[in-house]
N, C-alpha and C positions, 0 to 999 in steps of 0.2 A: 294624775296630770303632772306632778313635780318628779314621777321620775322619766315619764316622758321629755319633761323637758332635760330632764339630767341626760338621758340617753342620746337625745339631738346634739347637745352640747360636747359629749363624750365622743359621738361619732364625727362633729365638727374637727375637733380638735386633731382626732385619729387621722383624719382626713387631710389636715393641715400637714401633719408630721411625714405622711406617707406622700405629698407632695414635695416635700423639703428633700426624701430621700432620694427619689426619683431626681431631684435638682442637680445633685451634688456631683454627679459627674461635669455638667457645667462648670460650676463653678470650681472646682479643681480645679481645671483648665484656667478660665478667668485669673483666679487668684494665684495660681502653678503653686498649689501645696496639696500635697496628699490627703491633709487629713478630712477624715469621714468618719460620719456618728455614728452610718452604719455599721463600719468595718469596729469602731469605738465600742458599740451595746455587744454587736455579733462575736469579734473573738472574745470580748470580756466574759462571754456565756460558755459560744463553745468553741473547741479549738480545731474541729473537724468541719468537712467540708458543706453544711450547712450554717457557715456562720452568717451569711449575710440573710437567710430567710430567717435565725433568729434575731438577727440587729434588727430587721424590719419591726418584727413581731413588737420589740422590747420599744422600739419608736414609735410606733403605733400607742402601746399601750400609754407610753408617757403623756406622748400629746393627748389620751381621753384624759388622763387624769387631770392635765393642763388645761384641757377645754371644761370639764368641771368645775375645777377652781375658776376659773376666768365668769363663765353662769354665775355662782355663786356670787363675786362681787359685783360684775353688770347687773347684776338684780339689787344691790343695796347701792348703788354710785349712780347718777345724772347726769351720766360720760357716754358719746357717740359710743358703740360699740367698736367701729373700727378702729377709733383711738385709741380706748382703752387697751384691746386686744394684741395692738403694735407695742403701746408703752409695756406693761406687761411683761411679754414674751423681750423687752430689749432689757428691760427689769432684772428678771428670771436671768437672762446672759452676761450682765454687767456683773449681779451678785455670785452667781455661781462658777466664773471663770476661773478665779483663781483656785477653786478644786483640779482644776489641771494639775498643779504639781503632785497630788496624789497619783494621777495617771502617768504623767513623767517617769516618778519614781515608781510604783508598781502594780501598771497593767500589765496583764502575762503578756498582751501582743506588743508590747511598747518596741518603739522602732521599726515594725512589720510594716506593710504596706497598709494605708490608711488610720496609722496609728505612729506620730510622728511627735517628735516633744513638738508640745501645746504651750506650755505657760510661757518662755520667751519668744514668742513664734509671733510677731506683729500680722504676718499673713494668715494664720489659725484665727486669730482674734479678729480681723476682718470679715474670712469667711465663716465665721461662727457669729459675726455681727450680724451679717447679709443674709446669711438663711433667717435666723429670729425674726427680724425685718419682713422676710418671706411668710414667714409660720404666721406671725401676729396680723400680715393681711390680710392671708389664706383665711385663716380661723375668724376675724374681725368680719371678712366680706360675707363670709358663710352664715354666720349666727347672724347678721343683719338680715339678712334676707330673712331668714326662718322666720324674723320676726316680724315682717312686712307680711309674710302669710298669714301670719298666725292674728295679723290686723285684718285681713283683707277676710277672713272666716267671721271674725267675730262682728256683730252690730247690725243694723239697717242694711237695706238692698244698695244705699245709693252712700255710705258711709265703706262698706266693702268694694263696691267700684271705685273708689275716688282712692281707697288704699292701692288696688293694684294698678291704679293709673301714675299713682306715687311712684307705685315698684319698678316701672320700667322706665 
């Protein structure tokens, strides 16, 4: 049962991120700066013409690892999930931003198209705000629900009706 839920949480999370990357053309636009996590994991990996189905791959996998972690402390905290899920991921963004300057200084694609200096870049850090924002919904709204079913299976005839009367 617990890696089942590991696995829901894993796939929440995947889910979350491969939403974010789908976004990002958006928000390019909106924010008029290039950069992209895709284009960010994808040539970091490879420098040939499948880089963006590995940046997916490499985003995907993060966000399960994220949605893991995230399960694991929703399970010991007494925090809305959607909260938690947003604070989090704005968490995760705030402390790890300033590893930008490693990418500044030496990703192979640094300068290329979707890979733009990040650490002075006030519009990078925006839309690197705005997606997390995104992700910690995404992944916050998902796992709620899971667990609205996961009430709505367990108990009495009329304690499982009144869950999923909750849920909608």
């Amino acid at each position: 049962m617990a890696t089942r839920k590991r696995l829901r949480a894993a796939a929440a999370g995947a889910a979350a991120a491969t939403v974010w990357g789908l976004v990002e053309p958006i928000d390019q636009r909106i924010f008029r700066c290039d950069y992209s996590d895709i284009a960010l994991l994808g040539r970091g990996a490879t420098r040939g013409p499948h880089w963006r189905t590995a940046g997916f791959a490499l985003h995907a996998l993060n966000g399960a690892v994220f949605g893991v972690a995230f399960d694991a402390v929703r399970r010991r905290l007494a925090v809305e999930p959607r909260r938690l899920a947003l604070a989090m991921a704005l968490a995760e963004h705030t402390c790890l931003y300033p590893l930008c300057y490693f990418v500044d200084r030496y990703h192979p694609a640094r300068g290329e198209e979707g890979v733009p200096p990040l650490l002075t870049n006030p519009r990078a850090f925006a839309q690197a705000t705005a997606r997390h924002a995104l992700f910690g919904f995404v992944l916050g709204r998902l796992v709620r629900d899971e667990g609205r079913h996961d009430e709505a299976r367990q108990g009495s005839r009329p304690r499982r009706a009144a869950a999923l009367l909750r849920s909608r």
